[in-house]
C-alpha positions in Angstrom: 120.8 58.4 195.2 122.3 55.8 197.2 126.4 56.1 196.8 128.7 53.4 197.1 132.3 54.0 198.8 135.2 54.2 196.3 136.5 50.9 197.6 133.4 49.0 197.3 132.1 46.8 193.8 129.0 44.4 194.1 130.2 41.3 192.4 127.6 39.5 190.9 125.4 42.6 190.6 125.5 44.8 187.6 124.2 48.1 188.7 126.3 49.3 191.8 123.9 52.3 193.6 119.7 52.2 194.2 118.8 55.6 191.7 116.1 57.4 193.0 112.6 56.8 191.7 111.2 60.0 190.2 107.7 58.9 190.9 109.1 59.5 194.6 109.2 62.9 196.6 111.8 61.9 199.6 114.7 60.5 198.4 117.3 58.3 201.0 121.2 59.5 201.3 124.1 57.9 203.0 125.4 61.7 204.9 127.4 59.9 207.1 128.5 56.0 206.3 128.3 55.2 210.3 124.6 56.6 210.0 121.2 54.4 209.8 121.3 54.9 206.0 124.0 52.7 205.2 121.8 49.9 205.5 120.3 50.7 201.6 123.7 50.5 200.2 124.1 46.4 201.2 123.7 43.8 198.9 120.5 42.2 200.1 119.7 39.0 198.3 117.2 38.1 195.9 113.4 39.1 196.6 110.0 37.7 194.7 107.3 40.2 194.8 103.7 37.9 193.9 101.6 40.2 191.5 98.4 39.1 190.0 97.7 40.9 186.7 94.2 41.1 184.7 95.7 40.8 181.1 99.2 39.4 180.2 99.8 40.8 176.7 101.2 44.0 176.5 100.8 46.0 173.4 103.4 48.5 171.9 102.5 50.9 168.8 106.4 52.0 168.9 108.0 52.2 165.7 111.2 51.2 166.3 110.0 47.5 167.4 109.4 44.9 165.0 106.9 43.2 167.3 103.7 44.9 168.7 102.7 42.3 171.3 104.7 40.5 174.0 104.6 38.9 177.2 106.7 39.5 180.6 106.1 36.4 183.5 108.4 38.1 185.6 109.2 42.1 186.1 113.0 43.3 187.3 115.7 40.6 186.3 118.3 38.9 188.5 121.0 38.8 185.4 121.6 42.2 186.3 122.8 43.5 182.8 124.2 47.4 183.4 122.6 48.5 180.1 119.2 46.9 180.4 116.1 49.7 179.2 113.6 47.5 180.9 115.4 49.0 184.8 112.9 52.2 184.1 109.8 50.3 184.4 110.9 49.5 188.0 110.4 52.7 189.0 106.6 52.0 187.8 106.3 49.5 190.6 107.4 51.8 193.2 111.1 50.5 193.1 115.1 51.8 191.8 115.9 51.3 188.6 119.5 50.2 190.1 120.1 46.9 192.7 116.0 47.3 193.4 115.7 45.9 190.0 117.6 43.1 189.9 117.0 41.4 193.6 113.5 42.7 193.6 111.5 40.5 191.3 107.6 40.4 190.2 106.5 37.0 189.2 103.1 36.9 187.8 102.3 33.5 188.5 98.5 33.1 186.8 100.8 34.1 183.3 99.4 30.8 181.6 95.6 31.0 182.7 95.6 34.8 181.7 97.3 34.2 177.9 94.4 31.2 177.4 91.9 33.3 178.3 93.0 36.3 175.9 93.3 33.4 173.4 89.3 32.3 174.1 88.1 35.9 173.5 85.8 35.9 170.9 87.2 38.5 168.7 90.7 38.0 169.0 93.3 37.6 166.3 96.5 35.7 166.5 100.0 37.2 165.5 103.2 36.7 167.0 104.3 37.6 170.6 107.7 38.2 171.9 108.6 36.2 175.2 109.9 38.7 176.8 110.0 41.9 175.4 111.3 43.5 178.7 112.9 41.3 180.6 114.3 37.7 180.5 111.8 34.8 180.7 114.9 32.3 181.1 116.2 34.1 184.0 117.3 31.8 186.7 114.0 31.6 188.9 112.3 30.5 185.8 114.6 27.3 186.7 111.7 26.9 189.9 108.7 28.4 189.0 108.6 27.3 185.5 106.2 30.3 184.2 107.7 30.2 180.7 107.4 26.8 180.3 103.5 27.0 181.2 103.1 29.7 178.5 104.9 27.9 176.0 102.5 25.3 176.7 99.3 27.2 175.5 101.1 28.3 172.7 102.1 25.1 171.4 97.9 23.6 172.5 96.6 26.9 170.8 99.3 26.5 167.8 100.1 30.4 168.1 102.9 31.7 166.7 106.0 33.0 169.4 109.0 34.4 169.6 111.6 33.9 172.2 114.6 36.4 173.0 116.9 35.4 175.8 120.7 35.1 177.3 120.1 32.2 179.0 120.8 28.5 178.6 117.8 27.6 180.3 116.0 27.6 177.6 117.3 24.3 176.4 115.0 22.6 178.9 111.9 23.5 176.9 113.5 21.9 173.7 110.4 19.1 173.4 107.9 22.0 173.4 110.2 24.3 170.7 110.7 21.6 168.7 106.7 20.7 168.3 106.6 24.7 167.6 108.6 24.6 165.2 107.5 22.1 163.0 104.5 23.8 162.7 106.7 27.0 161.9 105.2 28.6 165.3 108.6 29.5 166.8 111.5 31.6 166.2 114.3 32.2 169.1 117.4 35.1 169.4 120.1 34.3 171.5 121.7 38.0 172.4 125.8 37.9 172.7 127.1 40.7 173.0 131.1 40.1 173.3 133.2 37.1 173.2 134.9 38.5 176.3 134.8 36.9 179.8 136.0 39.9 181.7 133.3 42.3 180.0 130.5 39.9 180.5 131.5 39.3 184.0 131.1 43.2 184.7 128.3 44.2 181.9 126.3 40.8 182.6 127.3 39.4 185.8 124.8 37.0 186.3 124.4 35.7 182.3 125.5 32.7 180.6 129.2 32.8 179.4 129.7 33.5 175.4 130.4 30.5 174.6 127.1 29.1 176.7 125.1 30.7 174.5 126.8 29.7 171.2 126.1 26.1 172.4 122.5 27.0 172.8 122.7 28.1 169.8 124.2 25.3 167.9 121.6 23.0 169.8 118.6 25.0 168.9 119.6 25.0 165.4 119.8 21.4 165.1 116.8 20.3 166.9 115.5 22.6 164.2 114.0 25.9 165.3 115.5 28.9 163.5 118.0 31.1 165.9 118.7 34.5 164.7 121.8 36.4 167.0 121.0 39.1 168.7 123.9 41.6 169.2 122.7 43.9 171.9 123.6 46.3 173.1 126.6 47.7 170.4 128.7 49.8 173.0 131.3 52.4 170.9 134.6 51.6 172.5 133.4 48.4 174.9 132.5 45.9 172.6 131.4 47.3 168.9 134.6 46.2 167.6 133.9 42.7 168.3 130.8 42.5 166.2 132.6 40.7 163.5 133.8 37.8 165.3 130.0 37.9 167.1 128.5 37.0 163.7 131.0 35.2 162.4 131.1 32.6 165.5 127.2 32.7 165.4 127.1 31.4 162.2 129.0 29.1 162.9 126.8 27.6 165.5 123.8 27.5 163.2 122.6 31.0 163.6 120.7 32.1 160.0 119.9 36.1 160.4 121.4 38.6 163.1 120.0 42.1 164.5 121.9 44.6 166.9 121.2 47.9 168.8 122.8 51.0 169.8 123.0 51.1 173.5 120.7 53.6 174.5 120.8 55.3 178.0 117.2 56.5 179.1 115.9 57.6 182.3 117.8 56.2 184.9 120.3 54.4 183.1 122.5 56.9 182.1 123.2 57.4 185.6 123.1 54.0 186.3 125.7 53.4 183.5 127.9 56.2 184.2 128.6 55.2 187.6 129.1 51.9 186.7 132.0 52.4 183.6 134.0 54.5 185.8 134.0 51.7 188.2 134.3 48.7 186.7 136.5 50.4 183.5 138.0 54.0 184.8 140.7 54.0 181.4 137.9 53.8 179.2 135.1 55.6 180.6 135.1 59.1 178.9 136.1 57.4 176.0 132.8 55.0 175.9 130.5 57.9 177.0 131.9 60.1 174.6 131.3 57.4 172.0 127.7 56.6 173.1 126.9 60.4 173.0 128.2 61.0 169.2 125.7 58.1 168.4 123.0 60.3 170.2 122.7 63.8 168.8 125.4 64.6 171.9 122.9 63.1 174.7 123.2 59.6 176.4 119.5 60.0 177.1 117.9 59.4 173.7 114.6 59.2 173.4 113.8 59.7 169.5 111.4 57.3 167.9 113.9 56.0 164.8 116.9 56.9 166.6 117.0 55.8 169.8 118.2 52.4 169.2 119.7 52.8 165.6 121.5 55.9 166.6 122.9 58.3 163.9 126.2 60.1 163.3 129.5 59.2 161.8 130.0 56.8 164.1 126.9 54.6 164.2 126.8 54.7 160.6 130.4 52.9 160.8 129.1 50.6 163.0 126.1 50.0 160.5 128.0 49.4 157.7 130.4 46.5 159.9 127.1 45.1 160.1 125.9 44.8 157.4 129.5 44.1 155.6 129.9 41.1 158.3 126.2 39.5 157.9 126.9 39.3 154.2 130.2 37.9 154.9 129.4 35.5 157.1 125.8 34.4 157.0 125.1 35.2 153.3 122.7 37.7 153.6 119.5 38.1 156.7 116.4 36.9 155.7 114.0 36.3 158.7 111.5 33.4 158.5 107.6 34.2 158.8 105.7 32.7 161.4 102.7 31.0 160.7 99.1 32.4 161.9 96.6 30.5 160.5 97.3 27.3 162.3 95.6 29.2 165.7 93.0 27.4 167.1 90.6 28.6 169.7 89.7 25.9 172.4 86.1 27.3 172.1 86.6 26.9 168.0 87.2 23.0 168.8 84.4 23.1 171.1 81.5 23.9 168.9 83.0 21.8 166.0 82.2 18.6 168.1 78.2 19.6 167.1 
């Protein structure tokens, strides 16, 4: 694991040491900070990595997720969030979990051409997709390359249903395209906040949209039309599940209709990751916060059981539950999710042979 000096903080990064891959055998280590190594502990700037998949939607059969397919444009995500699962797939592509995965980023350029194609097959069937079910598709190179944009191009020309999750205010440039969507009822968008606080979300999120950004976005969303549902992720016991109130409350008032949240959940390398990073940016609190994420865990930080993993179960995250549940009924009246429609798809080869 690469170490950082007691002294030293990455602004603007979330993650503040390079975890070693455990696909790897060797491992680098700083011994002595005058030595050769310290050269992995710098905060290189922003990488893109070209990669040229065969297929763009991934399926999941987990049972925790509500949807089973989704689509990622770009791997690793330059918003940096401390928390963020999606760091372990890094390690997949022969990269940290840690800074590697948010300066190192994979950009899968032929996204559009691929998600036509799966939509020509001859045997396929539509049903929602999540944009991006790992990591952001609104993150801020998306401002240049414009790879969700194209996708959300074939969606609208195929009229297939897709959901969008994202931080980002970005997304506001593709309103033309989400409002076509969603007159059809082809489009549903979260907006994740996780606190109202600017000194949190400068340390948790360095890279993000500000709180009060991303009511904005949600206030215009709503009114061009297209549903928004708020996305508090993740809940942190002791950082920011006290704020959940507020979160849905504010939300609401901005035009957002349903809300979700998750537990934070610390798998593989993030619970190193995250460790490091709470007794940096918030020494007071740390033991408190870990303490409070392992009660929601069965006494781990790494949690890997289907059902609890991101629900989490205890005294604790049943309190947490219940200020849920008590503030969505307060505040938005209940949390009933809209259906997208699927039998508007229409296969370019379907149009083809209906000209004879």
């Amino acid at each position: 694991m690469d170490t950082v000096k007691n002294d030293a903080y990455f602004r603007g990064r979330g993650a503040q040491i390079n975890t070693h891959n455990k696909f790897f055998k060797e491992k680098y280590v700083c011994e002595h900070i005058e030595g050769l190594d310290e050269v992995f502990l710098e905060n290189t700037a922003t990488q893109l990595i070209e990669s040229y998949p065969k297929r763009i939607i991934s399926k999941s059969d987990s049972p925790d997720l509500r949807f089973m397919r989704s689509i990622n444009p770009y791997q690793g995500c330059e918003h940096g969030c401390i928390y963020c699962y999606a760091r372990n797939a890094h390690e997949y592509w022969g990269y940290s979990a840690g800074l590697d995965f948010e300066r190192k980023i994979i950009v899968k350029r032929n996204c559009a051409e691929l998600l036509a194609k799966e939509f020509d097959q001859k045997n396929y069937i539509a049903a929602p997709i999540m944009l991006s079910g790992n990591t952001d598709c609104y993150q801020p190179i998306e401002r240049k390359l414009k790879l969700t944009r194209s996708l959300l191009e074939v969606f609208l020309q195929y009229k297939h249903p897709v959901s969008i999750i994202s931080k980002n205010n970005l997304i506001l440039r593709d309103l033309d395209l989400l409002r076509c969507l969603a007159k059809d009822h082809l489009v549903h968008v979260a907006v994740t906040i996780n606190s109202l606080s600017e000194e949190l979300r400068q340390k948790m999120e360095p890279r993000t949209v500000t709180a009060q950004g991303r009511l904005k976005v949600i206030k215009q969303l709503s009114d061009a039309g297209i549903p928004v549902m708020l996305m508090c992720a993740p809940i942190i016991p002791g950082l920011n599940s006290d704020e959940m109130p507020a979160l849905i409350e504010q939300a609401a008032r901005h035009g957002a209709t349903t809300a979700a949240f998750t537990l934070v959940r610390l798998n593989g390398a993030i619970g190193e990751l995250f460790t490091d990073w709470i007794y940096k940016a918030f020494p007071d609190r740390a033991e408190k916060v870990l303490h409070g994420i392992a009660a929601c865990h069965g006494g781990q930080l790494n949690d890997s059981q289907f059902g609890r993993r991101m629900k989490g179960d205890g005294v604790l995250a049943e309190s947490i539950h219940q200020l849920f549940k008590l503030s969505v009924n307060r505040f938005m009246g209940g949390n009933c999710r809209i259906e997208l429609r699927t039998d508007l798809f229409t296969p370019k080869k379907g149009k083809q042979l209906g000209l004879f």
